[in-house]
Every structure is written in structure tokens, then in C-alpha cells.
N, C-alpha and C positions, 0 to 999 in steps of 0.2 A: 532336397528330398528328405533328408535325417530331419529337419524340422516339422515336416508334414507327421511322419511319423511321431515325433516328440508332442506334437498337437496333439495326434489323434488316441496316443498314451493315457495323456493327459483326462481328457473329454472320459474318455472311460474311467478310470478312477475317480474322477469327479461323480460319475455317475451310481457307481458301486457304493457310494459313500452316501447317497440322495436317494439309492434304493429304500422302499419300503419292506422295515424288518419281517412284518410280516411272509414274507414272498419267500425270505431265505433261511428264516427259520425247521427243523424239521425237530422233531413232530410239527407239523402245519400248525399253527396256532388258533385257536374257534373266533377269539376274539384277542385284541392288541390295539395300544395305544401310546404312545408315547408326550412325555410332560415335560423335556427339556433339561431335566434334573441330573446331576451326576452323581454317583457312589464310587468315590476311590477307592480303589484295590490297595492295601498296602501290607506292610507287616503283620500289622498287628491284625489282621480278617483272620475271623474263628468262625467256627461252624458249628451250632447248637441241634442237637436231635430234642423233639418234644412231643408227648402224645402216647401212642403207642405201638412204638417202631419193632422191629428185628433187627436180626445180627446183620439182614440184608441193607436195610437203612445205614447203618453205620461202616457196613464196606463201600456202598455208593458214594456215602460224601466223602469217605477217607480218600477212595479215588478220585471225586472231582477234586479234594484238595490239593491233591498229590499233582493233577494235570496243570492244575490251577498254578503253581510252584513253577510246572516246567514251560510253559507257555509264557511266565512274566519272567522267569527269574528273579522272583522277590524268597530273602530267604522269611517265608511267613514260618512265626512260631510254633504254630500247632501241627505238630505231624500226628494226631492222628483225633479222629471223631469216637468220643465211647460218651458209654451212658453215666449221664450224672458230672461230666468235666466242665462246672466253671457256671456262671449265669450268664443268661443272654448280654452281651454288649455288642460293640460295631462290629458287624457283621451280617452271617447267614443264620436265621431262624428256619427249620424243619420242621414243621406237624404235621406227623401221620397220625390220621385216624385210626389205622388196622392193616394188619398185615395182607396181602393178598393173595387170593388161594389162586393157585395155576387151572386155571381154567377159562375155557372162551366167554368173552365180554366182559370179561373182570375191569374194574372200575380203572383207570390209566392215567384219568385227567388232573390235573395240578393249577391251582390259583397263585400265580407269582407277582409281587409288588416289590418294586425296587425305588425307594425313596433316597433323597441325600442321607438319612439318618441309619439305613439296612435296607436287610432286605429278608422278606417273608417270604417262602413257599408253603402252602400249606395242599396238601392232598390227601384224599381218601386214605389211600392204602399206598406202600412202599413202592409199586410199581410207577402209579403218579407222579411221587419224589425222586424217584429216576427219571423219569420224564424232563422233569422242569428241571433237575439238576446241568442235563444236558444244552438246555437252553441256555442257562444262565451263563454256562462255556462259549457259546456260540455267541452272543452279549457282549462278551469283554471287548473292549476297547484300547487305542492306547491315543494319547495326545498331550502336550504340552510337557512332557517328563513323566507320565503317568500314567498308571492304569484304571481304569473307571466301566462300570457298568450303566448302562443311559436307565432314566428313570423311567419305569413304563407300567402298567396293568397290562397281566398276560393270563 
């Protein structure tokens, strides 16, 4: 009987794993694709702000950093995202177009590309970047000793 169960363990986390990201994504994604590709999570991941952001944009990613730390337990170097630290290298690239005013239909959406080499988000206005920042948490992976985000257009 315990192997029936140990099957049927099984067969579902098989399953969970063959899910289409799409489905368990939230915000629901308009469009998604996936290319096979991996972007290792490691130390050395920094997170670049560009465009032009608010003080909102740079607490967003300091928290997704901050979660991003407590979720791998990787001691990564950068504690914290501010304007002007560093040039783009392996990592998160951020372009906001403009701040967003609190008001109904405000612009929310975000263009995410995760390549082996980085990874772009770029979105209208800071609320976007919120948006796809949370996805990219929702993304992480772990396998073979590592953490990795799967390559995809989102």
C-alpha cells in the first residue's frame, strides 16, 4: 500500500514539474514562452535600475534581492539596489520608462527576457517592475547544485 502511495507522490511532482508556467504564474501572463535556456542564480547576481525610476523602483528590487538571498541562501554581494551602483553585468537589468501615478488603468505591464547571458525587464512605469519582478521569484528553480531561472519571453 505505501508504494501505491510512493507512485502516486511521485506521478504528481512529475507533473508539477511538466506544468505550463504559464497556468501558475500570477499576475496571469498575456503571452509566454519558454527556449530551454538556463540563467544561474549565484553570488555574484546584481540588479541594475535604468530609465527613469523612483525611490519605489529601488525598494522593489532591494526586496526582491533581499527574498531572492532568503529563498537560495546564496550569500549574494549586493545588499542593496540605489541609483548610479555599478554597470550592467550578469544579472538583472530594470528599465522604467516613468513613474506611475496611483490611479485606475495605470499602465502595470512588463516585458521580461531571461537569456543564459541576463536578464531584462523592462516596463512602462514602476508598477510594471513590480509586476515582473515578482514573477522572476516565482521562476527560480533549483537543480543539479544550483539555482537557475529557465529562459523564457514573458
Amino acid at each position: 500500500m505505501q508504494r501505491i502511495y510512493i507512485l502516486i507522490f511521485l506521478l504528481c511532482c512529475k507533473n508539477l514539474q511538466a506544468q505550463d508556467y504559464k497556468k501558475i504564474l500570477i499576475p496571469y501572463p498575456q503571452a509566454c514562452s519558454f527556449n530551454g535556456a538556463r540563467f544561474p542564480v549565484n553570488e555574484g547576481f546584481a540588479i541594475w535600475v535604468s530609465g527613469l525610476p523612483d525611490k519605489r523602483s529601488y525598494g522593489a528590487a532591494t526586496r526582491m534581492l533581499t527574498r531572492l538571498k532568503g529563498r537560495t541562501g546564496l550569500f549574494i554581494t549586493q545588499q542593496e539596489v540605489e541609483p548610479g551602483a555599478g554597470t550592467p553585468g550578469s544579472g538583472l537589468l530594470i528599465r522604467v520608462a516613468r513613474s506611475a501615478k496611483n490611479v485606475l488603468g495605470e499602465d502595470e505591464s512588463y516585458h521580461l527576457v531571461i537569456t543564459v547571458d541576463g536578464i531584462m525587464l523592462n516596463a512602462e512605469t514602476d508598477l510594471g517592475a513590480i509586476r515582473g519582478l515578482e514573477t522572476i521569484l516565482q521562476l527560480l528553480q533549483a537543480g543539479n547544485g544550483y539555482y537557475y531561472l529557465p529562459g523564457c519571453v514573458i
